[in-house]
PDB file with SEQRES, HELIX, SHEET and CRYST1 records, atoms N, CA, C and O in Angstrom:
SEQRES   1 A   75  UNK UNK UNK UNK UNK UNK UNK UNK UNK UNK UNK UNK UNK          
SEQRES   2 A   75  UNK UNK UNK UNK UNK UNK UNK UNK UNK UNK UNK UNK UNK          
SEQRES   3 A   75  UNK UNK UNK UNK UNK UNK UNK UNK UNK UNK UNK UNK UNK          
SEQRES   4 A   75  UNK UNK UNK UNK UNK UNK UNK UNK UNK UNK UNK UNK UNK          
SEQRES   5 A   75  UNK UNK UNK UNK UNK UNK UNK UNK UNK UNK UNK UNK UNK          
SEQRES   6 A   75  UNK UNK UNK UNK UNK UNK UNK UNK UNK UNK                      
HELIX    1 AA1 UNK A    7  UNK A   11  1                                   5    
HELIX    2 AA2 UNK A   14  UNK A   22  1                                   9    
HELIX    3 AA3 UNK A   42  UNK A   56  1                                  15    
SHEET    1 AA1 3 UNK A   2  UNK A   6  0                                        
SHEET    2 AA1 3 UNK A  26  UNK A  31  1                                        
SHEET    3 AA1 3 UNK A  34  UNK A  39 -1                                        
CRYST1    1.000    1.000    1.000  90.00  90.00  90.00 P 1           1          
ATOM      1  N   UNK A   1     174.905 113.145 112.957  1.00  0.00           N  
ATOM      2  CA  UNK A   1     174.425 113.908 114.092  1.00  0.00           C  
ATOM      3  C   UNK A   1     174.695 115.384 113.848  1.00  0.00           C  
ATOM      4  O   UNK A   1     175.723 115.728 113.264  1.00  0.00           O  
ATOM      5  N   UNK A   2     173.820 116.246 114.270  1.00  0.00           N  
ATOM      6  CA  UNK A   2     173.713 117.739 114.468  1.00  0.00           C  
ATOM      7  C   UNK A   2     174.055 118.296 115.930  1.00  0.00           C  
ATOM      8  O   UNK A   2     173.633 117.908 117.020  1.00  0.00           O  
ATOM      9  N   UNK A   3     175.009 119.393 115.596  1.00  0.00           N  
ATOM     10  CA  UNK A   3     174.954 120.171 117.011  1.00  0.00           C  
ATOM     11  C   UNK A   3     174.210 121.827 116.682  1.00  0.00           C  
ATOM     12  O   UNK A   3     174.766 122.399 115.744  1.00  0.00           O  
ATOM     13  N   UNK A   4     173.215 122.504 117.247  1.00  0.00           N  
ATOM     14  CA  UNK A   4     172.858 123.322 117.380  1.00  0.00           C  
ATOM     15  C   UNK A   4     173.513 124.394 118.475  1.00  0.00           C  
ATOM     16  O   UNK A   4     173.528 124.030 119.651  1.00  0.00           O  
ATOM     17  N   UNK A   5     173.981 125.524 118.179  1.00  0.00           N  
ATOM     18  CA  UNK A   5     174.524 126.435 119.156  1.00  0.00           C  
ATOM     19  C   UNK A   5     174.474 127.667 118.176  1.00  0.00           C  
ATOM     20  O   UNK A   5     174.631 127.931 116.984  1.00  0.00           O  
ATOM     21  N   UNK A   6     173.992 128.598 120.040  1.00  0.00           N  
ATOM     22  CA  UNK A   6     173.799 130.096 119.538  1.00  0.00           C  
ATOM     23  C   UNK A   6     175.410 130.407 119.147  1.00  0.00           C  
ATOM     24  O   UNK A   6     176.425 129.754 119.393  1.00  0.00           O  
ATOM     25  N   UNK A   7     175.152 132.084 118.207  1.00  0.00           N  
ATOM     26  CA  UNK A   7     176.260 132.829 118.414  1.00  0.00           C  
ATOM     27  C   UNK A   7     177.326 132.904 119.478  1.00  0.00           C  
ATOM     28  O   UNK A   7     178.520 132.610 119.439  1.00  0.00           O  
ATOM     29  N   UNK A   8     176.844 133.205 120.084  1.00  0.00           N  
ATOM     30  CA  UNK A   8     177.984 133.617 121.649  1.00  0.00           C  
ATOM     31  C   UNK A   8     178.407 132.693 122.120  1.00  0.00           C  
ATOM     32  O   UNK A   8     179.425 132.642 122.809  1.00  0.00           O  
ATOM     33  N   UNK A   9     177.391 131.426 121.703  1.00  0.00           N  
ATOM     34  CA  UNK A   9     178.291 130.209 122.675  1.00  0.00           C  
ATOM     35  C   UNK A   9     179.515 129.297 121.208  1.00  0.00           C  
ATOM     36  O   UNK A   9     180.424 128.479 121.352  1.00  0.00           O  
ATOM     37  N   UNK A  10     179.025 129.850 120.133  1.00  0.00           N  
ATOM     38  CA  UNK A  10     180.747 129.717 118.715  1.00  0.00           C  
ATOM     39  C   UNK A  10     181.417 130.525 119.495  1.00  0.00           C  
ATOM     40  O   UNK A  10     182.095 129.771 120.192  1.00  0.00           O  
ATOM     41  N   UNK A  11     181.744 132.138 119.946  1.00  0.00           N  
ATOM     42  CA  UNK A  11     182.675 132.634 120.205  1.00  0.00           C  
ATOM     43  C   UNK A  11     183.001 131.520 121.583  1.00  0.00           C  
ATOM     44  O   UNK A  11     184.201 131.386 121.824  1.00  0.00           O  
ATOM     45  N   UNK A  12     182.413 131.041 122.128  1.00  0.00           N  
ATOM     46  CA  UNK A  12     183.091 130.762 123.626  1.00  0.00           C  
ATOM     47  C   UNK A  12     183.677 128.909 123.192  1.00  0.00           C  
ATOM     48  O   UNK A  12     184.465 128.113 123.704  1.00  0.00           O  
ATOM     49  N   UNK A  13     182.980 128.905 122.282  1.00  0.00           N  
ATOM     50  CA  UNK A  13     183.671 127.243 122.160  1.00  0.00           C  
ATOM     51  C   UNK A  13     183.874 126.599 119.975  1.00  0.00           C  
ATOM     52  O   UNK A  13     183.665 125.755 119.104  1.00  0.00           O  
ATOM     53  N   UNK A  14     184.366 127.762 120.325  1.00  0.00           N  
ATOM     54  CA  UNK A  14     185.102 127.710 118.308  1.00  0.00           C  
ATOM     55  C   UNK A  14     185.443 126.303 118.183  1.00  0.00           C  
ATOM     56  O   UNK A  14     184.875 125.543 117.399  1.00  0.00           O  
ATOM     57  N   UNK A  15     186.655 125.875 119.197  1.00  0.00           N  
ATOM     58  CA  UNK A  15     187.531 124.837 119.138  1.00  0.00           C  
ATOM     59  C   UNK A  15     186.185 123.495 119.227  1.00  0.00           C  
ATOM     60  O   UNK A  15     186.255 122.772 118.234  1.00  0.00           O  
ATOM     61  N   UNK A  16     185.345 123.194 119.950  1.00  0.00           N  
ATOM     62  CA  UNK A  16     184.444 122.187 119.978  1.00  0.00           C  
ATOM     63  C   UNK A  16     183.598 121.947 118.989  1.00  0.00           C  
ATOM     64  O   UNK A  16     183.103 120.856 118.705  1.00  0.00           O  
ATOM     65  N   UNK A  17     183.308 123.715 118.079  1.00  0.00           N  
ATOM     66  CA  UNK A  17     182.489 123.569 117.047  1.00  0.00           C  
ATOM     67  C   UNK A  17     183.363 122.891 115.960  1.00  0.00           C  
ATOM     68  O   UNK A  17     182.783 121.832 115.721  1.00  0.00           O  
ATOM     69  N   UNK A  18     184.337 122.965 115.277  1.00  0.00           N  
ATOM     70  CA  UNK A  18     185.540 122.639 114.301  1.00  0.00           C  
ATOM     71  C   UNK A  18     185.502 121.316 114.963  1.00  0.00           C  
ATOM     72  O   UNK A  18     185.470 120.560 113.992  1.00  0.00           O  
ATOM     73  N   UNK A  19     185.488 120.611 115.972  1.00  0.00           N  
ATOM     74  CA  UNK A  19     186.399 119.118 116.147  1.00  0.00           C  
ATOM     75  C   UNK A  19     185.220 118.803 116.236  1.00  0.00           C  
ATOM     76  O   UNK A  19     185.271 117.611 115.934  1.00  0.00           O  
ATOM     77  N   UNK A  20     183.552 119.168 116.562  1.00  0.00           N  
ATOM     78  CA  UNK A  20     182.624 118.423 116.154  1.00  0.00           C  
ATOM     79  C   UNK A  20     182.315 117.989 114.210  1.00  0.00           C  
ATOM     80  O   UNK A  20     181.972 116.918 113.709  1.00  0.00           O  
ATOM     81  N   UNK A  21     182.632 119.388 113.527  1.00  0.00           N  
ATOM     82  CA  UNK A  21     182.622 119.309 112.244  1.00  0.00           C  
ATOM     83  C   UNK A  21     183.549 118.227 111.353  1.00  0.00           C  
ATOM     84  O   UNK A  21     183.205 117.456 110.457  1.00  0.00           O  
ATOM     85  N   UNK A  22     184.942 118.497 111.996  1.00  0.00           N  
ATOM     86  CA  UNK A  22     185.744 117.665 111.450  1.00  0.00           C  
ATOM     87  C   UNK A  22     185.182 116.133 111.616  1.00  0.00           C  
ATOM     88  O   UNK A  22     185.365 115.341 110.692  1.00  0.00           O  
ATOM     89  N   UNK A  23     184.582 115.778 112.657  1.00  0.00           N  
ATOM     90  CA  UNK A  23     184.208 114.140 113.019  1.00  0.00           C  
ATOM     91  C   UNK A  23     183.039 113.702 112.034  1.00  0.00           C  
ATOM     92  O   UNK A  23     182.515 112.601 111.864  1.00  0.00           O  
ATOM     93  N   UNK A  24     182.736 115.332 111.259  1.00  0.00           N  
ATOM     94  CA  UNK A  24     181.666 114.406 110.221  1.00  0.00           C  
ATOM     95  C   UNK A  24     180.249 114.967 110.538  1.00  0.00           C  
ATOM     96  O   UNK A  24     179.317 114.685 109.786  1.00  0.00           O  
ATOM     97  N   UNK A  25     180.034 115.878 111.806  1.00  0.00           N  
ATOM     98  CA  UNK A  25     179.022 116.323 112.343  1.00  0.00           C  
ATOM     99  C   UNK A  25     178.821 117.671 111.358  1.00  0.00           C  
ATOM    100  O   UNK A  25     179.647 118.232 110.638  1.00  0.00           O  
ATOM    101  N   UNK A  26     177.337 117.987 111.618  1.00  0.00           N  
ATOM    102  CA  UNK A  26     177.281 119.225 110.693  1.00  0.00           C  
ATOM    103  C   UNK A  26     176.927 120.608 112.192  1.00  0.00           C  
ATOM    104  O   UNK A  26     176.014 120.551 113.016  1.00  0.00           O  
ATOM    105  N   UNK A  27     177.708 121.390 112.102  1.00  0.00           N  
ATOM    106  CA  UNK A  27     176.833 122.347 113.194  1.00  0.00           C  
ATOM    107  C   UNK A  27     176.656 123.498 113.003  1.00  0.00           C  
ATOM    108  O   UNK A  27     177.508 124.309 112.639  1.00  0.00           O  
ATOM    109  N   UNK A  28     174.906 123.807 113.350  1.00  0.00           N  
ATOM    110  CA  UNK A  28     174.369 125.047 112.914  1.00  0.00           C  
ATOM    111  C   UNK A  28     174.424 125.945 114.350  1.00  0.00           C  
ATOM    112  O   UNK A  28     174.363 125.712 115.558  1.00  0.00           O  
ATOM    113  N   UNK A  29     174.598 127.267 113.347  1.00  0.00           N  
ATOM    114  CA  UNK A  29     174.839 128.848 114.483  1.00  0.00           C  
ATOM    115  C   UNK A  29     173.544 129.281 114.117  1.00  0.00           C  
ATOM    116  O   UNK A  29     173.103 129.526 112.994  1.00  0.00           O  
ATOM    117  N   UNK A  30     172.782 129.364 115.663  1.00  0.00           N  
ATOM    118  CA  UNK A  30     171.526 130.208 115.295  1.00  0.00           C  
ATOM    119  C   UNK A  30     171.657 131.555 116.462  1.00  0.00           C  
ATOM    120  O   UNK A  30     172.500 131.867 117.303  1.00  0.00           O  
ATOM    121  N   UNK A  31     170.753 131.957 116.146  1.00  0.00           N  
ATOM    122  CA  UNK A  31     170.862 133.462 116.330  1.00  0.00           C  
ATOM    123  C   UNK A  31     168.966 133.873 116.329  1.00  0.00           C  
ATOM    124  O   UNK A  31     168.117 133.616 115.476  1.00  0.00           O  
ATOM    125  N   UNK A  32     168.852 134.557 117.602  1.00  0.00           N  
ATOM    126  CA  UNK A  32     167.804 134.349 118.062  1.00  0.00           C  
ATOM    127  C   UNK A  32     166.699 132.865 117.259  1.00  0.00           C  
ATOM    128  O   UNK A  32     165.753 132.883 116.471  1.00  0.00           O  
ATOM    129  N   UNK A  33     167.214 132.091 117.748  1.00  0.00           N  
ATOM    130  CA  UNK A  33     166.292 130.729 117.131  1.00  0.00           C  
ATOM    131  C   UNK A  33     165.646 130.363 115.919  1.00  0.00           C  
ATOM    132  O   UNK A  33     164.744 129.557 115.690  1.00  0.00           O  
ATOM    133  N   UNK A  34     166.494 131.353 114.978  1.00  0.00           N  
ATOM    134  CA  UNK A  34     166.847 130.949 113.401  1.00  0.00           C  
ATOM    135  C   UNK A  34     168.308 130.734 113.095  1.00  0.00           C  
ATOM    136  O   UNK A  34     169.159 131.550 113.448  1.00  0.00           O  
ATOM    137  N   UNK A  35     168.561 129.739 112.501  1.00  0.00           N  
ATOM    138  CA  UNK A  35     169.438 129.355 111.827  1.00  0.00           C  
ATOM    139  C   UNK A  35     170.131 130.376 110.991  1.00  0.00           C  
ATOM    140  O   UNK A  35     169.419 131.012 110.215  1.00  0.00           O  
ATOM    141  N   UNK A  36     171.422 130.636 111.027  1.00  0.00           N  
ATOM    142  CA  UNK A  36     172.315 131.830 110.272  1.00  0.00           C  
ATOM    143  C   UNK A  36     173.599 131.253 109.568  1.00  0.00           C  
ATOM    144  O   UNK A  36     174.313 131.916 108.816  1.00  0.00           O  
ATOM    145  N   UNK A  37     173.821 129.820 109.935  1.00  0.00           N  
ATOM    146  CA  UNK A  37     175.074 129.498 109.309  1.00  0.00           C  
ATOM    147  C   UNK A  37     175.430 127.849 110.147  1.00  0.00           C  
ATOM    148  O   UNK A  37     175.287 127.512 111.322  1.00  0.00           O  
ATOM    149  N   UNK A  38     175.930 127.105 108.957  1.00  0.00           N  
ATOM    150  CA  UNK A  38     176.394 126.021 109.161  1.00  0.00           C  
ATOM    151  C   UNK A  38     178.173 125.871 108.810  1.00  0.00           C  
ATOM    152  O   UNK A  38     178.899 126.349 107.938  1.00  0.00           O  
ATOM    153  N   UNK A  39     178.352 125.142 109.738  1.00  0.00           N  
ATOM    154  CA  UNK A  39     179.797 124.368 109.573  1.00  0.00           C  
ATOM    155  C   UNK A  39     179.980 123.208 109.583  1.00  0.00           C  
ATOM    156  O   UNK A  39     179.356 122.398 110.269  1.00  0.00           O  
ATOM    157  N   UNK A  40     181.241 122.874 108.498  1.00  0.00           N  
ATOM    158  CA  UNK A  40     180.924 121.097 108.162  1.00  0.00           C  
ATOM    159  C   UNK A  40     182.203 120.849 107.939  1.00  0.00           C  
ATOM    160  O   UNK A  40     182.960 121.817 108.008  1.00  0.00           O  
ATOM    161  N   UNK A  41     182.715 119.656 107.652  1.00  0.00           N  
ATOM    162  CA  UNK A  41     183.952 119.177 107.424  1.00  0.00           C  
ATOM    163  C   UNK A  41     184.265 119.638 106.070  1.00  0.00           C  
ATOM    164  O   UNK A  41     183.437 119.535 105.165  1.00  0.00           O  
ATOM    165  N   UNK A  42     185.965 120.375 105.814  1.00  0.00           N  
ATOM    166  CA  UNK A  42     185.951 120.967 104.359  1.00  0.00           C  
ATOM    167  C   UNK A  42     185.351 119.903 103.513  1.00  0.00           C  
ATOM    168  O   UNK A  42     184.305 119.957 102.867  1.00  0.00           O  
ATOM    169  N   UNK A  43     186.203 118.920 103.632  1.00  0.00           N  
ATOM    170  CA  UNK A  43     186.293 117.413 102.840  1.00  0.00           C  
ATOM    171  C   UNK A  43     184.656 117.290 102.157  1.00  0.00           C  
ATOM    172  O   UNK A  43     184.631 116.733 101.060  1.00  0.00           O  
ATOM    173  N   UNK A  44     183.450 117.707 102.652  1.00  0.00           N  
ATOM    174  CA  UNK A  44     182.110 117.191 102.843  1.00  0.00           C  
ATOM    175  C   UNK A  44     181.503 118.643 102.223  1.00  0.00           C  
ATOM    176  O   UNK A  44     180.672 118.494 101.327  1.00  0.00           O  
ATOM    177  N   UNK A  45     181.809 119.938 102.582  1.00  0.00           N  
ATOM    178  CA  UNK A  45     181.695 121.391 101.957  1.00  0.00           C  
ATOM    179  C   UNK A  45     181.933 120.852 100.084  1.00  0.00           C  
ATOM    180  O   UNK A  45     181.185 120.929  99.109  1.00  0.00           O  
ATOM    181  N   UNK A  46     183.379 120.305 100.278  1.00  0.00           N  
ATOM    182  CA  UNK A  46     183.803 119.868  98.391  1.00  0.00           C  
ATOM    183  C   UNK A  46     182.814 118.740  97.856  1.00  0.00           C  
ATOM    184  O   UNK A  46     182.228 118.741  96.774  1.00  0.00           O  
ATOM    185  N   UNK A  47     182.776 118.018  98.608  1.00  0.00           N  
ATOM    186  CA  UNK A  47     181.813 117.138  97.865  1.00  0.00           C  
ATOM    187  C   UNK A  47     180.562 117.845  97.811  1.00  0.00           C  
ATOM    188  O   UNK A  47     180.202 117.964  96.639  1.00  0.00           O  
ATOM    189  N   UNK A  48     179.689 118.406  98.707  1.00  0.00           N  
ATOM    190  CA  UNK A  48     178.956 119.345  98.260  1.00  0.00           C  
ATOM    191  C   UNK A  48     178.610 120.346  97.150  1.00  0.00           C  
ATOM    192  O   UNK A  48     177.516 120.593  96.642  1.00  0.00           O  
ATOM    193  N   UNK A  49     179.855 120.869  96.900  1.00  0.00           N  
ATOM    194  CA  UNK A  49     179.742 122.176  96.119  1.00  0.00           C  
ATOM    195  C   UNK A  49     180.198 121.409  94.327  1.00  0.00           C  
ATOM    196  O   UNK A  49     180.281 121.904  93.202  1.00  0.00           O  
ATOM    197  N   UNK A  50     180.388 120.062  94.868  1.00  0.00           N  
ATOM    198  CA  UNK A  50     181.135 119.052  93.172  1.00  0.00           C  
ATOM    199  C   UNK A  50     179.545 119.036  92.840  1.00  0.00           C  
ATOM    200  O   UNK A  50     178.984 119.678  91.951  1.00  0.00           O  
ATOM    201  N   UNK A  51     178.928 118.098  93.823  1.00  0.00           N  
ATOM    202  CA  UNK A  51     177.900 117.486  93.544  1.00  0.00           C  
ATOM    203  C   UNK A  51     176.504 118.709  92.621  1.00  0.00           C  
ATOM    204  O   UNK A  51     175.633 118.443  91.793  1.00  0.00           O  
ATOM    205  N   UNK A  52     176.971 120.222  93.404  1.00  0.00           N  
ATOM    206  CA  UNK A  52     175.807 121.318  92.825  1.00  0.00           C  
ATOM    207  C   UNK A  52     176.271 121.509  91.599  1.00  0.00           C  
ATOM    208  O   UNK A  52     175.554 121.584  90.602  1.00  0.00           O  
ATOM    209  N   UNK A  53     177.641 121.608  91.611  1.00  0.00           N  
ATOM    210  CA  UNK A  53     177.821 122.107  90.308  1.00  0.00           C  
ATOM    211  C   UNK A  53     177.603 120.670  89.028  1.00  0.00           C  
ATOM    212  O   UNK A  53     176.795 120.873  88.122  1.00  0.00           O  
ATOM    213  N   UNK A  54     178.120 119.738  89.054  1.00  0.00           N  
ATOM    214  CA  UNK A  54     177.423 118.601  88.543  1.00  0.00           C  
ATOM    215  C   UNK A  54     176.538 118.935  88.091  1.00  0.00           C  
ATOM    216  O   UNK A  54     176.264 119.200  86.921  1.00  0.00           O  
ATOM    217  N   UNK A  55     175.550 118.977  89.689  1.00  0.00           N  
ATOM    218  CA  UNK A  55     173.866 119.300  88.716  1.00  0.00           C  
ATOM    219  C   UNK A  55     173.400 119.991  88.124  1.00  0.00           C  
ATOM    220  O   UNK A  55     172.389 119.752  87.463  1.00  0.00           O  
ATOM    221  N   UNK A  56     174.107 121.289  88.181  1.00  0.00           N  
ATOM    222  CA  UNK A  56     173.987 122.449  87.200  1.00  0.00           C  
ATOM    223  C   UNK A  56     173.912 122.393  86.010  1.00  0.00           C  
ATOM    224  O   UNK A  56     173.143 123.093  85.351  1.00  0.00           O  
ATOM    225  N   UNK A  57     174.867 121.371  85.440  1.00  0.00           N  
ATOM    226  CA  UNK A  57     175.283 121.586  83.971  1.00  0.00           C  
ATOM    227  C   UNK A  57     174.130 120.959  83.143  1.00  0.00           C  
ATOM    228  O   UNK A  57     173.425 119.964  83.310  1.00  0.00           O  
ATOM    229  N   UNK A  58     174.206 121.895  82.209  1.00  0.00           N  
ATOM    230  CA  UNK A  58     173.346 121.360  80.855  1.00  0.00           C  
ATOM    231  C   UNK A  58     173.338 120.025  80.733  1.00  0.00           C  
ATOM    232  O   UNK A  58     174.359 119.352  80.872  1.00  0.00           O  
ATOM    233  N   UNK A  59     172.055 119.480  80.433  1.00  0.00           N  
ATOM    234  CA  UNK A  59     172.447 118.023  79.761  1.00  0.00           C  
ATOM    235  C   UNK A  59     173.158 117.846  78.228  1.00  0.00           C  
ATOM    236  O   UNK A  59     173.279 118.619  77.278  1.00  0.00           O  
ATOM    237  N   UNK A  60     173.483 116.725  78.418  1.00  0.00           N  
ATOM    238  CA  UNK A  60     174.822 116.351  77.204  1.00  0.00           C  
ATOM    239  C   UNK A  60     173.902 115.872  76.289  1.00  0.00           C  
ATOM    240  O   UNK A  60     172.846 115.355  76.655  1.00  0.00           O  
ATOM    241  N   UNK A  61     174.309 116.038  74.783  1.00  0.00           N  
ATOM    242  CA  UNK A  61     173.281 115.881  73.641  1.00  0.00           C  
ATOM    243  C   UNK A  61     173.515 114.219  73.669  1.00  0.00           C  
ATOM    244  O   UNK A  61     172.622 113.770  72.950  1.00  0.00           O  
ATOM    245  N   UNK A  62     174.065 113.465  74.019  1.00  0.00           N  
ATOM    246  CA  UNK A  62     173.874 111.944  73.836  1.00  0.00           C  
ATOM    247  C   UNK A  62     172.639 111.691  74.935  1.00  0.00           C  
ATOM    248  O   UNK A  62     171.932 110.691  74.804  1.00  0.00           O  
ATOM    249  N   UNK A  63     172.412 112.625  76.011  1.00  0.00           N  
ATOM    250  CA  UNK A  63     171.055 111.863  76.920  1.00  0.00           C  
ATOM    251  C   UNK A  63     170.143 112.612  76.620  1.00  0.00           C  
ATOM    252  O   UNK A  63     169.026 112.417  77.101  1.00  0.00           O  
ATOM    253  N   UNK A  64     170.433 113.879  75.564  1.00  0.00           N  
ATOM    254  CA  UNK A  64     169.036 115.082  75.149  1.00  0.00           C  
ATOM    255  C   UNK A  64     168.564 114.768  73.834  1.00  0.00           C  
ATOM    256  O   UNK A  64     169.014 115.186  72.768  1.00  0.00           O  
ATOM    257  N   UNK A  65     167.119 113.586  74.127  1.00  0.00           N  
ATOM    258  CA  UNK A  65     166.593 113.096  72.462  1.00  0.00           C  
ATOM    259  C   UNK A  65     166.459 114.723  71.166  1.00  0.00           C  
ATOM    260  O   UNK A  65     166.777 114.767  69.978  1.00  0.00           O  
ATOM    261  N   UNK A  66     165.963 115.658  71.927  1.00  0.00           N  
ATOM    262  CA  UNK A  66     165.725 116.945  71.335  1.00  0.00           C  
ATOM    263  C   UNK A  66     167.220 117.305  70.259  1.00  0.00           C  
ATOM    264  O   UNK A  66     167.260 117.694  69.092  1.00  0.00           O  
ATOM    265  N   UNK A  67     168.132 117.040  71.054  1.00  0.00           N  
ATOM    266  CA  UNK A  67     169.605 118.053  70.197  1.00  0.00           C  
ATOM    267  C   UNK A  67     170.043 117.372  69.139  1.00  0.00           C  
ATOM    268  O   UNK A  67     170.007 116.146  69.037  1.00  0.00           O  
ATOM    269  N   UNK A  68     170.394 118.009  68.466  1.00  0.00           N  
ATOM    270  CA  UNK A  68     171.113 118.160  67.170  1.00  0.00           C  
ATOM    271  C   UNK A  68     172.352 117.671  67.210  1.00  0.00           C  
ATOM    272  O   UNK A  68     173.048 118.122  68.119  1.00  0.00           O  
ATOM    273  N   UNK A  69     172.781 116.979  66.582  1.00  0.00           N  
ATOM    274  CA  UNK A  69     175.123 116.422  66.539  1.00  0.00           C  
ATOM    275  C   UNK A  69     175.273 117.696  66.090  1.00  0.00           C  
ATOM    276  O   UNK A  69     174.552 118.177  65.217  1.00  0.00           O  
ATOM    277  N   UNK A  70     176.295 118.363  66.708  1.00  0.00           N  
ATOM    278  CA  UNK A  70     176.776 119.340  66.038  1.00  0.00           C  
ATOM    279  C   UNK A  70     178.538 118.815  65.556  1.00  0.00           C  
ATOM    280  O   UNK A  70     179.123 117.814  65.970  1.00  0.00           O  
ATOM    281  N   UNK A  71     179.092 119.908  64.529  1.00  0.00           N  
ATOM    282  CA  UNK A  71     180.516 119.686  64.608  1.00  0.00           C  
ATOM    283  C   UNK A  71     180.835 118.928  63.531  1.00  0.00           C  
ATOM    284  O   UNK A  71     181.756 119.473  62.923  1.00  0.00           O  
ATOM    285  N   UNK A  72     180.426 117.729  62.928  1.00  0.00           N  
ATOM    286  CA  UNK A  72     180.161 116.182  62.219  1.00  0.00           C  
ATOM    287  C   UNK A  72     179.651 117.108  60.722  1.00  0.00           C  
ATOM    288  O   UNK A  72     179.032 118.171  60.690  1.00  0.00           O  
ATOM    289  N   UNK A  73     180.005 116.527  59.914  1.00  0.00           N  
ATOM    290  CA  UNK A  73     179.198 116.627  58.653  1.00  0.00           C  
ATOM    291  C   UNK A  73     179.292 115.223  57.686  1.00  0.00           C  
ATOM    292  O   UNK A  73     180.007 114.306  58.090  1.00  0.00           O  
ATOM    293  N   UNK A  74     178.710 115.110  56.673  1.00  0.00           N  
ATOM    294  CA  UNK A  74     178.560 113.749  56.140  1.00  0.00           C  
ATOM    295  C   UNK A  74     179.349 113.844  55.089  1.00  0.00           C  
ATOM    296  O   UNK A  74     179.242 112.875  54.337  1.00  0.00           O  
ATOM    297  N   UNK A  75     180.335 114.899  54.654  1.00  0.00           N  
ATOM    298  CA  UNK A  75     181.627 114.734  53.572  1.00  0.00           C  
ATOM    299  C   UNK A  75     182.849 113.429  54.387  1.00  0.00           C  
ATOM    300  O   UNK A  75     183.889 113.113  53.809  1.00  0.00           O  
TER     301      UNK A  75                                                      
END                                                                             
């Protein structure tokens, strides 16, 4: 589940936004009726930011038919 709330109403209820996040909820701060920022459980932020960087990385020459063994020589 999502909670949507303007700016002014985070300053007036911080504490509800955090104990909705912590329960697993994601909640977005909008600001004139665009979206400006989300808050989420840290725990769920880390798995997030594991999972991008994961996908970031180069593929590994054992799943890239193209690459070369490097390192190895046949002496």
């Amino acid at each position: 589940m999502t909670l949507t709330i303007s700016r002014t109403d985070l300053a007036r209820r911080t504490r509800d936004a955090i104990e909705h996040a912590q329960r697993g909820e994601t909640v977005f701060i909008e600001s004139y009726g665009a979206e400006q920022a989300a808050i989420v459980d840290a725990r769920d932020y880390r798995l997030l930011r594991a999972v991008a960087v994961f996908q970031s990385r180069p593929l590994a020459p054992a799943t890239d038919p193209t690459a070369t063994p490097q390192g190895l020589s046949e002496q």
